[in-house]
C-alpha positions in Angstrom: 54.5 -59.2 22.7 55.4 -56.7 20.0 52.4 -54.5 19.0 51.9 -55.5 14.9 52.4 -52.3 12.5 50.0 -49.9 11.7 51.4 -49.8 7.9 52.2 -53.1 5.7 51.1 -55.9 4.4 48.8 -58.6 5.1 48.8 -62.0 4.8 47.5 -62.6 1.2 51.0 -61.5 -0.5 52.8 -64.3 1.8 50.5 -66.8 0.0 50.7 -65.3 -3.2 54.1 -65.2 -3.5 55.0 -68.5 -2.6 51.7 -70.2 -4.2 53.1 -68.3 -7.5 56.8 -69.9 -6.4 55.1 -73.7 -6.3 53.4 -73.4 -9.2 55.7 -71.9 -11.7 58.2 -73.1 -14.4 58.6 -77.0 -13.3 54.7 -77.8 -12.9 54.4 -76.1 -16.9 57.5 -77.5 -18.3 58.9 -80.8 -16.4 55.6 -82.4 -14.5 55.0 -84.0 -18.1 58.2 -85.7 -18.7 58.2 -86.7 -15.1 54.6 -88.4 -15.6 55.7 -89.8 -18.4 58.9 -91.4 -16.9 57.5 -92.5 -13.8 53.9 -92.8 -14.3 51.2 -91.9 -11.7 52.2 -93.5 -9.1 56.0 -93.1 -9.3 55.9 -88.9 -9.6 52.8 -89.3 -6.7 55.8 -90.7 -4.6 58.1 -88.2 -5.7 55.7 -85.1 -4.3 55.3 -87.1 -1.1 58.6 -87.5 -0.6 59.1 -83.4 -1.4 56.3 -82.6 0.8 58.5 -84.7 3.9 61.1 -81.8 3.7 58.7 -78.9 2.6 55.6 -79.3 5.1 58.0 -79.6 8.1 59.9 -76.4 6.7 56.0 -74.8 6.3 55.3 -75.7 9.9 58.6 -75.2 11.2 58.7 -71.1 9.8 55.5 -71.1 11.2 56.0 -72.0 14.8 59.0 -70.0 14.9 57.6 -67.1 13.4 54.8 -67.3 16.1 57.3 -66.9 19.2 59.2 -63.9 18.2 58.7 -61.4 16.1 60.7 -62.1 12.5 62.1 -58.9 11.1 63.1 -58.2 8.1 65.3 -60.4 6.0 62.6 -63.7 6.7 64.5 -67.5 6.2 67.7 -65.4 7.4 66.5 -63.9 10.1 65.1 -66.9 11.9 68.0 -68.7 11.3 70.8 -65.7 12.8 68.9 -65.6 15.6 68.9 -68.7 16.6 72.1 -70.2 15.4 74.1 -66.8 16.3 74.6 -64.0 13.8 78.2 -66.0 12.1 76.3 -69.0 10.9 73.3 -66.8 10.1 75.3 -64.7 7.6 76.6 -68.3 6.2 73.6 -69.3 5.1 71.9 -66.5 4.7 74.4 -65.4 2.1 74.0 -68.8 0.6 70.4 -68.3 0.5 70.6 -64.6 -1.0 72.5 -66.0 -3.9 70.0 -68.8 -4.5 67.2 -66.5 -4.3 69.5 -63.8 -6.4 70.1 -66.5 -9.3 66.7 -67.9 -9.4 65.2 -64.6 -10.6 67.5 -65.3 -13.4 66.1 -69.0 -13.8 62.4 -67.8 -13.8 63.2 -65.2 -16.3 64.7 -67.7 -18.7 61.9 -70.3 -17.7 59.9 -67.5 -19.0 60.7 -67.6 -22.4 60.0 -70.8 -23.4 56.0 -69.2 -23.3 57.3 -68.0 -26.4 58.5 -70.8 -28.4 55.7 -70.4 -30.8 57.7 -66.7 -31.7 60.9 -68.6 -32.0 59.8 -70.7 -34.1 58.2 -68.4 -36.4 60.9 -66.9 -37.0 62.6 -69.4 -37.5 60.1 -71.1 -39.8 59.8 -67.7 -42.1 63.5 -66.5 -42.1 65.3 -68.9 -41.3 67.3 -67.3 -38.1 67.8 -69.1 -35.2 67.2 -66.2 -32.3 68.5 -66.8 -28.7 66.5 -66.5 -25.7 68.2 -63.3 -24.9 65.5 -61.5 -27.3 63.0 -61.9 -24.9 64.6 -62.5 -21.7 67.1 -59.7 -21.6 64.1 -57.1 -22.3 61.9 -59.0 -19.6 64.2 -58.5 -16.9 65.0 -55.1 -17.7 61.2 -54.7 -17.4 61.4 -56.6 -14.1 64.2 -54.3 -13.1 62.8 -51.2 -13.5 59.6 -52.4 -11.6 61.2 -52.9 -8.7 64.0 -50.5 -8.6 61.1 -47.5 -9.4 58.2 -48.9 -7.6 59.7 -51.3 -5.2 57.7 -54.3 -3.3 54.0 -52.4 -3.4 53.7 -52.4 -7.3 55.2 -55.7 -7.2 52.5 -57.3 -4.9 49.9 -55.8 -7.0 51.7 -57.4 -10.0 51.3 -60.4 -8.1 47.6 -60.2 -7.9 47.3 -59.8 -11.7 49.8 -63.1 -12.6 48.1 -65.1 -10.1 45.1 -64.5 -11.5 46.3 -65.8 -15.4 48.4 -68.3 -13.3 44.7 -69.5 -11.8 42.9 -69.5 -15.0 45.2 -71.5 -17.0 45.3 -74.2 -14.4 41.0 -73.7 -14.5 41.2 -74.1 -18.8 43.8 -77.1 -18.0 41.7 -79.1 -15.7 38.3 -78.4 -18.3 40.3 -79.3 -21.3 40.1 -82.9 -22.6 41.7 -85.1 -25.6 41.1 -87.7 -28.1 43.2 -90.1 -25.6 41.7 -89.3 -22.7 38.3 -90.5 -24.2 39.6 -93.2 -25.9 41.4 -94.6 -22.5 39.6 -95.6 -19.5 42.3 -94.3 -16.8 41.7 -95.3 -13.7 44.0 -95.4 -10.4 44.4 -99.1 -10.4 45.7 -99.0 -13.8 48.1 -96.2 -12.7 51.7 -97.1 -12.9 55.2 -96.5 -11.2 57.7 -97.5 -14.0 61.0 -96.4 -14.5 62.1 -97.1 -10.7 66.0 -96.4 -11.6 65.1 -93.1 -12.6 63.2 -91.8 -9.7 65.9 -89.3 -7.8 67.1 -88.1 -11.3 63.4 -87.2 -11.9 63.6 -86.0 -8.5 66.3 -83.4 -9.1 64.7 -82.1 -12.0 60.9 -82.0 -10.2 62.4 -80.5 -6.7 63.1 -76.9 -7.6 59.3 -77.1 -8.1 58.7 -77.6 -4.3 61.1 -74.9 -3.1 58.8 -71.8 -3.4 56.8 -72.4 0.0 59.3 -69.8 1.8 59.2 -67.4 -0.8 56.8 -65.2 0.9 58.5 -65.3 4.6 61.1 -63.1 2.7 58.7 -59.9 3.1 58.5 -60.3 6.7 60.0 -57.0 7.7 57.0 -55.5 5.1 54.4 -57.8 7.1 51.7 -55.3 9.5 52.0 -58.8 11.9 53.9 -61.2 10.3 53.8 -64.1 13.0 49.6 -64.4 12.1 50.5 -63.8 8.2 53.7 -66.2 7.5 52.1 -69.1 8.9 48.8 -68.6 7.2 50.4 -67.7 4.3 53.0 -70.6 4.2 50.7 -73.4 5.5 47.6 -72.6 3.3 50.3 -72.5 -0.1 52.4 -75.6 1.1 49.3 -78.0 1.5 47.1 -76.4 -1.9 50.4 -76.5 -4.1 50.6 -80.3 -3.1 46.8 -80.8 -3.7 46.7 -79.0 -7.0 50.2 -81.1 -7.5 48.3 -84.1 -7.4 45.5 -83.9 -9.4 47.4 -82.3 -12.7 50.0 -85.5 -12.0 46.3 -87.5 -12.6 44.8 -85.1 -15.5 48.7 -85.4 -17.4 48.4 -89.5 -17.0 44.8 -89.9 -17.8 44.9 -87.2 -21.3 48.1 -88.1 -23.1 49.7 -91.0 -23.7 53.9 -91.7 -22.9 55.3 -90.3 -25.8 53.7 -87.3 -25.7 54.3 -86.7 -22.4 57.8 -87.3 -22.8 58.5 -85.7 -25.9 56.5 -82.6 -26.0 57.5 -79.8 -23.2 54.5 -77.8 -22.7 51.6 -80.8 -23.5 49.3 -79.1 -21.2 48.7 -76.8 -24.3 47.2 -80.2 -25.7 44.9 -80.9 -22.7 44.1 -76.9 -22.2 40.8 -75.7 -23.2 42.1 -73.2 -25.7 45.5 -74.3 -25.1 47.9 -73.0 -27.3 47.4 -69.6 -25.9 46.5 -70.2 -22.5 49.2 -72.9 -21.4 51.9 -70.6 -22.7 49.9 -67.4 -20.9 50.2 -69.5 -17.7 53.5 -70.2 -18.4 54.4 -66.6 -18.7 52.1 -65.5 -15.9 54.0 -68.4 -13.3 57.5 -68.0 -14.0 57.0 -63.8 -14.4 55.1 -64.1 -11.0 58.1 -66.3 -9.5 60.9 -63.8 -10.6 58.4 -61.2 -9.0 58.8 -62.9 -5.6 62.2 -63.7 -5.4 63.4 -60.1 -6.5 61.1 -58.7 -3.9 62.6 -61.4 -1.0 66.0 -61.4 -2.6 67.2 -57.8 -1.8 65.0 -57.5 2.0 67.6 -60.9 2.8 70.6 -58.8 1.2 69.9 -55.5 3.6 69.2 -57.3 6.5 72.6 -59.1 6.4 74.0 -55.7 5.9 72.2 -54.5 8.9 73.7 -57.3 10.9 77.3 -55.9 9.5 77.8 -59.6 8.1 80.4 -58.0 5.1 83.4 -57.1 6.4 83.4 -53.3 5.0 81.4 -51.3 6.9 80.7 -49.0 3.9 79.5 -51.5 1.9 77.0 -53.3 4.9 75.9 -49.3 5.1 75.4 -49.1 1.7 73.6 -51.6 1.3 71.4 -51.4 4.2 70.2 -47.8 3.5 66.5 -47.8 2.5 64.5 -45.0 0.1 63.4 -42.3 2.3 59.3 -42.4 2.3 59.1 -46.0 1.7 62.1 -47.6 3.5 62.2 -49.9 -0.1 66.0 -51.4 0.0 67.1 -49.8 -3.5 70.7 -50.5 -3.3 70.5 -54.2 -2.2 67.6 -54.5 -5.1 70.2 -52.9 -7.3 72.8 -55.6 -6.7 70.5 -58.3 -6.8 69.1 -57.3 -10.2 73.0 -57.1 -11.8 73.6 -60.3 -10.5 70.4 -61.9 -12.0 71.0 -60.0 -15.5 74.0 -61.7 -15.3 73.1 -65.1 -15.2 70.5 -64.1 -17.7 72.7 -62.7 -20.4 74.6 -66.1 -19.8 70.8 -67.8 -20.8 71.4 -70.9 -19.1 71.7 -71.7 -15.1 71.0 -75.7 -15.7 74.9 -75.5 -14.4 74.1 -73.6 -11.2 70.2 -74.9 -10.7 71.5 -78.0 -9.1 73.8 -75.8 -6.2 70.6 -73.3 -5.8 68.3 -76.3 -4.7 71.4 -77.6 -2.3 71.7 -74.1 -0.8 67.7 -73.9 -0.3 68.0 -77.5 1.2 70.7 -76.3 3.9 68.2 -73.5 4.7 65.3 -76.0 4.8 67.3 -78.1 7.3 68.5 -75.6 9.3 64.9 -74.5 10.0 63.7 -77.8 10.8 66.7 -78.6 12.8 65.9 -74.7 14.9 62.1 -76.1 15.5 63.2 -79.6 16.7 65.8 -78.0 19.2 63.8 -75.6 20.1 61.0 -78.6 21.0 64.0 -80.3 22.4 65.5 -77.5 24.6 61.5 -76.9 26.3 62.5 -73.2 27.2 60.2 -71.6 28.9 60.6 -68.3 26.8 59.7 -70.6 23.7 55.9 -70.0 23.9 55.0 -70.2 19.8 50.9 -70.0 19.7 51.6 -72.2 16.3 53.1 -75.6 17.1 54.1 -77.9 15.2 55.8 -81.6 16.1 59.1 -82.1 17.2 59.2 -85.5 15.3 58.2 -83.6 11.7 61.2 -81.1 12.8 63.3 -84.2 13.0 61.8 -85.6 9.7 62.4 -82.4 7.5 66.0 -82.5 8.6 67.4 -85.8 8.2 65.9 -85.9 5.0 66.8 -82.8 3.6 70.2 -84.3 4.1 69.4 -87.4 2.8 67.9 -85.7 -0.7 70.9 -83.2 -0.8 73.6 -86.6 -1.2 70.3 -88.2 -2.9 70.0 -85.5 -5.8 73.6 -84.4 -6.8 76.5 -85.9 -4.0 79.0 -83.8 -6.2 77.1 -80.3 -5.6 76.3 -81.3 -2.2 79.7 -82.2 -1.4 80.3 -78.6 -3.1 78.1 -76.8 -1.2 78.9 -78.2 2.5 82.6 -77.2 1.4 81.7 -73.8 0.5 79.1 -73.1 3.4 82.2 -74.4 5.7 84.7 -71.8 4.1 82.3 -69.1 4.0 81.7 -70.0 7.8 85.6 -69.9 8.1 85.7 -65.9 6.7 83.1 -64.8 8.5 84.6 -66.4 12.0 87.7 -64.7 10.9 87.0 -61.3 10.7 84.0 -61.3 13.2 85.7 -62.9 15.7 84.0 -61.4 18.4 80.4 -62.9 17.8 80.0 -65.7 19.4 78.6 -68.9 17.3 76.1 -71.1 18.3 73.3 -69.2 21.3 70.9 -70.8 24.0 69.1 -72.9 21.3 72.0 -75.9 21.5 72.5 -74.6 24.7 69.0 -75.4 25.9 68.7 -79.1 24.2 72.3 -80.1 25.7 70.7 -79.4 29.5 67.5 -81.2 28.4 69.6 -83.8 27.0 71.7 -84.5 30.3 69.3 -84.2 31.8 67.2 -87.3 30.8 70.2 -89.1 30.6 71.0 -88.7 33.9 68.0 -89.5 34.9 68.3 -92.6 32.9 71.3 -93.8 34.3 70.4 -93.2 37.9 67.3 -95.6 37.2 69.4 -98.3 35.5 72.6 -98.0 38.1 70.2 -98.3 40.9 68.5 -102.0 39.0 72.2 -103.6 38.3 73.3 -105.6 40.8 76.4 -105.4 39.3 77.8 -102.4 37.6 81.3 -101.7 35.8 84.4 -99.8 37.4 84.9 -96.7 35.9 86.6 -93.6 37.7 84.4 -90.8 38.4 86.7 -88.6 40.7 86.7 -85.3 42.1 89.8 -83.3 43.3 89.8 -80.1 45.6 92.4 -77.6 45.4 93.2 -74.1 46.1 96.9 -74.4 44.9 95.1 -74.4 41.1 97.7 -71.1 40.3 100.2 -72.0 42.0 101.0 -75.5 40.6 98.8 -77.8 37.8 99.8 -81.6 39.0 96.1 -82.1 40.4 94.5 -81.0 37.4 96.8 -83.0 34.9 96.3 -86.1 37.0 92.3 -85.8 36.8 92.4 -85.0 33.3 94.9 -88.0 32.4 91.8 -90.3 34.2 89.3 -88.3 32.6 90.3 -88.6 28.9 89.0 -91.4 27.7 87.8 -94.1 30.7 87.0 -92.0 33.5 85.3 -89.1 34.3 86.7 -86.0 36.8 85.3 -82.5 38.5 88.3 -80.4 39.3 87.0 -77.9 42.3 89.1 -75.0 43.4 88.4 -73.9 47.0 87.8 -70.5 47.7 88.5 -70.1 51.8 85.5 -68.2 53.1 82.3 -67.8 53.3 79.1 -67.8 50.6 78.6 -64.4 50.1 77.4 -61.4 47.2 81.3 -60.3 47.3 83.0 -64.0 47.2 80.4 -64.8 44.6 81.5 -62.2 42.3 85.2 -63.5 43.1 84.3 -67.6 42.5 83.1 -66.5 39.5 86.2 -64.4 37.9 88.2 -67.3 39.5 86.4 -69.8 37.5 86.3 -67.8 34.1 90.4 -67.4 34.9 90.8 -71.3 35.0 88.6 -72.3 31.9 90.3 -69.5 29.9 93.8 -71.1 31.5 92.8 -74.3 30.3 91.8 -73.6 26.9 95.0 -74.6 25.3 94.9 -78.2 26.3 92.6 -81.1 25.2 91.0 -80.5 28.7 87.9 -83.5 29.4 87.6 -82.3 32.8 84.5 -80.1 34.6 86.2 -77.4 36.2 83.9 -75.8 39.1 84.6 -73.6 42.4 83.7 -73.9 45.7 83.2 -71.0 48.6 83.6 -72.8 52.3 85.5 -72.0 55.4 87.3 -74.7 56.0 88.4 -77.4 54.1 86.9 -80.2 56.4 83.2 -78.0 55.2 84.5 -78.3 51.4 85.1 -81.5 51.5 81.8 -82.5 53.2 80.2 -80.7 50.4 82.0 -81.7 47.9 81.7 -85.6 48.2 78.4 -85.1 48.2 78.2 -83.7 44.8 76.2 -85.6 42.2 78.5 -86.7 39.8 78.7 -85.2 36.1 78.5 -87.9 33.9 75.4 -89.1 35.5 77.2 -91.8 37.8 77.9 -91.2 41.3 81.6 -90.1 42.2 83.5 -92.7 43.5 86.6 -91.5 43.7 88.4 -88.1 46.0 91.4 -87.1 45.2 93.9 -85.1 47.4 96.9 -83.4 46.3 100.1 -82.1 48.6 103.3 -80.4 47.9 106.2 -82.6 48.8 108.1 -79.5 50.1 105.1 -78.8 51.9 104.2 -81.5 55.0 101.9 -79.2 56.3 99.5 -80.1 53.8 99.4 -83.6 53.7 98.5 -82.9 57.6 95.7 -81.1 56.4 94.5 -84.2 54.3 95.3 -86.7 56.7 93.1 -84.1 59.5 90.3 -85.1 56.8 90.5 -88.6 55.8 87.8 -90.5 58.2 85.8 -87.9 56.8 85.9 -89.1 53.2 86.8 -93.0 54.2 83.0 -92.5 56.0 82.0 -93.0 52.3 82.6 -95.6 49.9 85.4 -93.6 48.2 88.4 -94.8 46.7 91.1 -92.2 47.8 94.0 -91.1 45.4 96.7 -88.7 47.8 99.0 -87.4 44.9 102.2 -86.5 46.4 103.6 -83.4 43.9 107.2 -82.7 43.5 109.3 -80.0 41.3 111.1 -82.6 39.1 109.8 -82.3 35.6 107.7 -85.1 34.3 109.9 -87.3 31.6 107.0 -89.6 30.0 109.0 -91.9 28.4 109.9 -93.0 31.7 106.7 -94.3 32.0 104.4 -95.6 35.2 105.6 -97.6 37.7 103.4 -100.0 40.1 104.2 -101.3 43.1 102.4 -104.0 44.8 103.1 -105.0 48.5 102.1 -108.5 50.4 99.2 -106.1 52.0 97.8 -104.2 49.0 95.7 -107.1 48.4 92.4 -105.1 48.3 94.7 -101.7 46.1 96.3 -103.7 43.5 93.7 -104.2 40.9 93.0 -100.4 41.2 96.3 -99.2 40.9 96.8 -101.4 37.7 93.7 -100.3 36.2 94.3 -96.6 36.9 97.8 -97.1 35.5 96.1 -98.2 32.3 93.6 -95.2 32.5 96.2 -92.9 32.9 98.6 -93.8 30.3 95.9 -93.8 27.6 96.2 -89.7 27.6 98.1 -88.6 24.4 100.7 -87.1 26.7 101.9 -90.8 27.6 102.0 -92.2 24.4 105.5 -93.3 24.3 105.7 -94.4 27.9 105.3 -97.6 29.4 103.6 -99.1 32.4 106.0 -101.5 34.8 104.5 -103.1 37.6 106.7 -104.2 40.6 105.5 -107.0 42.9 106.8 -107.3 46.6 105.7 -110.8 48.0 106.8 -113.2 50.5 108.9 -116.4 49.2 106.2 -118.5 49.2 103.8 -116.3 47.5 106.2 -116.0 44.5 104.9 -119.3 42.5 101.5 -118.4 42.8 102.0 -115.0 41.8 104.2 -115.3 38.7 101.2 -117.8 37.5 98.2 -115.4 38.4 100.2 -112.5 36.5 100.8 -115.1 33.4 97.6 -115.8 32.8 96.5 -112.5 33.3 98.9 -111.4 30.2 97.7 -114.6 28.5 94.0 -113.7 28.3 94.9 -109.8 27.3 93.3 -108.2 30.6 96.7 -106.8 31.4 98.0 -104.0 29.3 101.5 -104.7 29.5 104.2 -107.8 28.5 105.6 -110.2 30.8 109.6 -108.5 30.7 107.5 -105.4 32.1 106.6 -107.2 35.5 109.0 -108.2 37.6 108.4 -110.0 41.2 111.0 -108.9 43.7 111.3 -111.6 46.7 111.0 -109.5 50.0 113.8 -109.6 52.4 114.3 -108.7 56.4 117.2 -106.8 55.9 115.7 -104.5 53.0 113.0 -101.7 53.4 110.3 -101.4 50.7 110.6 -97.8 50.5 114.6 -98.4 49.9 113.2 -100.2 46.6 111.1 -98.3 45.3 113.7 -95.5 46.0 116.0 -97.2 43.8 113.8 -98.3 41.1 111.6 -95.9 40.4 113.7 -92.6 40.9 113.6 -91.6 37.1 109.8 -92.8 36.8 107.4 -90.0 35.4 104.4 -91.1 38.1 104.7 -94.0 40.7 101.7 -95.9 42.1 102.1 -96.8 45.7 99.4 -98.1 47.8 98.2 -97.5 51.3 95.5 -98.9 54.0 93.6 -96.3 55.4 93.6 -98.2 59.3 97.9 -97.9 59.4 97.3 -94.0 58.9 96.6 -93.9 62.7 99.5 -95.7 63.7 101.5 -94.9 61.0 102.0 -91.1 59.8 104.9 -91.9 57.9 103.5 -94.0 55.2 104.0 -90.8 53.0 107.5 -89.8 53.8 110.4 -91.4 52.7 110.3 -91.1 49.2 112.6 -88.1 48.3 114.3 -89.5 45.1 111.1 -90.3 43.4 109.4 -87.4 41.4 105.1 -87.5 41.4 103.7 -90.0 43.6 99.9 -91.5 43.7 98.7 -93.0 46.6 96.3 -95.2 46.1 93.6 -97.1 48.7 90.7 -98.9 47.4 87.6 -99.2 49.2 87.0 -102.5 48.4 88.7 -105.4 45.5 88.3 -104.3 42.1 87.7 -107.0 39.1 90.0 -106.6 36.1 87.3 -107.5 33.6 
């Protein structure tokens, strides 16, 4: 574990910052009207329901920030390095703006702690002033503070506000009024009106609970910031939520409705010399909140410059620089100051507020959704001595995607839209970072797994299970011709599911290791411009009877156990199909369906569609073949083509046949019309191989079926066939169902 730094803070400026954060502008100015809209009971729900996103957030940065150490840039840093460095500089440049424009909201927050000026003024000359008089110099003020002095001056700063931030609240809670004499309150007479209002309350209350990360934003200034964040962010998540409730209880119980509603700052009422302190408070909150966020806001700015996330180098150097001595970002605090005197000079960021809380909601996901993956995955490097539950990690997600839709869907809908072209840029011209890293990676194996595991259990209790294809194919023709691979990924597309194995001849060693695996990076790089579905694999053996003895053995990826081998021969090359036949006992020792595909040269037409043909002795094959003629022709490539099945029987089979396939169209459980069957009567004189020559010379793929016993008698069962293009041979191992 990294060694903490001899120089930098401790953990008291984390829970200053963001304890200043919680309580600042919205407790003073909005907690009133929300009391008074709500009641008790209605804004007690509302905090809860903030607290379900924020505490798992708190916990979440916590955790993480006790595995590895978090450098500089906090919320952003976590975040890159988990999610890879392109998503990271999508939301953290989200989150730099948020933080960016919300000095500008604190500073403006910050004048309304002198209304009683404005309205003096207003009262003895008659001029109407705008907020600009105060806020414009205020910010200037806050400017120079930071651009001379940088983060130290500012955390004293902090200590100061804090302390008139604590004194208020102390003067608030001692204060008392005529009403609150007058009127027994008491929590059974507490009320929850207003119910239709509750998430428009909500949206105006939540900025209020979005300060509990403020202070991770100094964690490249932190001596050891993985024992200071989660101190600091626990301790000022839970006391802003206690301290929450009980001026929710002192507002209800000292002032009646109307007041609450109509006056802004009626904790100057309650306050125990309240005209001056409330409006002290005021100041010292919303002053100490600007503080924080222009202190986090420029250390998340140079830290996605370090990571080169703009795409001019000069600028990411620019602004990464530091000041010599005290490594304070001065450039990125420059830019982040503009930007906020902006919005100020504007005097109003109501318009904005409601995108800011959507981008800080996308943060707080993403940080729940790192700390439940990261649960998920169970990597062993993953060793966080703070941990929280994987369940609250779930919570804090889903519904900080529920409140986004919840508050605003317009600026949610906004923001995903913007995140995803932002995402877009940054993919663009830094192509070459990969996206998502071993977090998803690590919950995917997990994930398999247990579902594996799962289905193992539950396959081996059914006495009956489902036909599905779960094939595997082994080839070591992959660059010299693609038919095997298209035919497995045809089955695999939709019903089935297919491991394509190339054979490396030879055996397992350091060298032919090092070759299997360039082979295989060649073929999934080969394959990567085709909706491919299938697991592509090698495999290093000397012989091909060894490959295939190890490869029928293979646990199957879907979970289920293959059932299916397919083969795969060049029809201008019988020496092959020797090869295969050499190795057939060996697969029929297992209950294997076996698919031989016979390739040929002749280009594949697939609006000729697939043609079946059923003999008098595929009695165990035919239900497969039709069913694998459905699975295959659900692949986009045979959308236009059509399946055709051909039915060789003996005269007096023919009446009971055309009924069986009737009724089998009748009750929909075959996927084809009765003009597409046709029953051909067989005859002495006539060979079926001279048939199916004539019928099915233009097909794209014919289905033919075989018994494995005739193959010792009979080696010709595969030749014969040289007008047809691709053949499948098909035997079952036993009579399938067509459900």
């Amino acid at each position: 574990m990294t060694k903490p730094r001899k120089n930098g803070f401790g953990t008291a400026p984390v829970f200053f910052t963001a304890i200043s954060t919680i309580l600042g502008a919205i407790l003073f100015l909005r907690f009133g009207f929300a009391v008074g809209t709500l009641g008790f009971w209605g804004v007690i729900l509302l905090i809860l329901l903030g607290h379900m996103v924020t505490i798992p957030t708190a916990l979440a940065i916590s955790e993480i920030a006790t595995n590895k150490r978090v450098e500089g840039g906090g919320e952003y840093f976590i975040i890159s390095r988990s999610f890879g460095l392109n998503i990271g500089a999508t939301i953290g440049i989200a989150l730099y703006l948020s933080q960016a424009i919300s000095v500008a909201f604190y500073v403006i927050a910050f004048t309304e702690a002198f209304e009683f000026f404005f309205n003096y003024i207003k009262e003895q000359f008659d001029i109407v002033l705008p907020r600009q008089v105060i806020s414009i110099p205020a910010m200037t003020a806050l400017a120079f503070l930071i651009l001379k002095k940088g983060a130290s001056l500012g955390v004293k700063a902090l200590y100061v506000v804090v302390g008139l931030l604590v004194l208020s609240l102390v003067m608030f809670f001692l204060g008392t009024t005529e009403h609150a004499e007058q009127a027994s309150y008491t929590l059974e007479s507490a009320a929850f009106r207003n119910k239709d209002s509750f998430f428009m309350v909500f949206a105006i209350i939540f900025p209020a609970f979005t300060g509990m990360t403020a202070g991770v934003g100094l964690s490249g200034d932190l001596r050891n910031p993985s024992k200071s964040i989660p101190r600091g962010t626990t301790i000022a998540t839970f006391s802003g939520m206690i301290i929450y409730f009980f001026v929710v209880f002192k507002l209800a119980s000292s002032a009646s409705v109307e007041d609450l509603l109509n006056k802004q700052l009626i904790m100057g009422d309650i306050a125990i010399g309240g005209s001056f302190i409330i409006p002290l408070g005021l100041a010292a909150s919303t002053i100490s909140s600007a503080l924080g966020s222009v202190m986090v806001a420029p250390r998340t700015l140079q830290a996605l410059a370090t990571d080169r996330s703009f795409p001019s180098s000069r600028l990411n150097w620019w602004l990464s620089r530091g000041r010599k001595g005290d490594k304070e970002p001065v450039n990125a605090s420059l830019v982040t100051v503009i930007i906020a005197m902006l919005f100020v000079a504007l005097g109003n960021v109501n318009a904005v507020a409601g995108i800011i809380s959507m981008f800080f909601m996308v943060t707080y996901g993403s940080l729940c959704l790192i700390s439940f993956l990261n649960h998920f995955g169970a990597s062993p490097s993953y060793r966080p001595s703070f941990k929280s539950k994987w369940f609250l990690s779930l919570m804090g997600f889903i519904i900080a995607l529920w409140v986004m839709f919840k508050i605003n869907p317009t600026y949610a809908l906004i923001s995903i839209i913007a995140m995803v072209l932002l995402y877009a840029y940054i993919n663009y011209y830094h192509h070459d970072r990969q996206g998502l890293q071993s977090i998803f990676a690590n919950a995917l194996f997990q994930l398999s797994r247990n579902l594996q595991v799962y289905l193992q259990k539950t396959w081996a209790i059914k006495t009956h299970q489902e036909w599905r294809p779960s094939a595997i194919c082994i080839s070591k023709n992959s660059f010299e011709r693609d038919t095997a691979f298209r035919l497995l990924n045809w089955i695999s597309y939709r019903y089935g599911f297919g491991t394509y194995l190339h054979r490396i001849e030879g055996y397992y060693s350091k060298k032919s290791h090092a070759e299997a695996q360039e082979t295989l990076k060649t073929l999934v790089e080969s394959f990567e411009n085709i909706e491919n579905h299938v697991y592509i694999d090698t495999l290093i053996s000397p012989s091909y009877t060894s490959a295939i003895a190890q490869a029928i053995q293979l646990p199957g990826i879907s979970g289920m156990e293959n059932n299916m081998v397919i083969f795969e021969y060049s029809k201008g090359k019988p020496d092959e199909l020797t090869e295969i036949m050499e190795n057939y006992a060996l697969v029929n020792a297992g209950d294997f369906d076996v698919c031989i595909l016979a390739s040929s040269e002749k280009e594949i037409v697939f609006k000729e569609g697939i043609h079946v043909w059923i003999k008098s002795i595929d009695e165990n094959n035919a239900n497969l073949m039709i069913m694998m003629s459905f699975i295959i022709s659900g692949h986009p490539e045979w959308k236009n083509s059509k399946i055709k099945i051909f039915e060789i029987c003996k005269p007096e089979q023919y009446d009971k046949i055309l009924e069986n396939n009737k009724k089998l169209i009748k009750e929909g459980r075959l996927p084809i019309t009765e003009k597409n069957i046709e029953i051909i009567i067989e005859a002495s004189d006539v060979s079926p191989k001279v048939l199916i020559n004539e019928n099915s010379k233009n097909a794209a793929l014919t289905l033919i079926g075989f018994r494995g016993e005739t193959l010792k008698r009979d080696m010709d069962v595969f030749s014969g066939y040289d007008e047809i293009g691709n053949i499948l041979f098909i035997n079952s191992h036993n009579q399938k169902i067509i459900e």
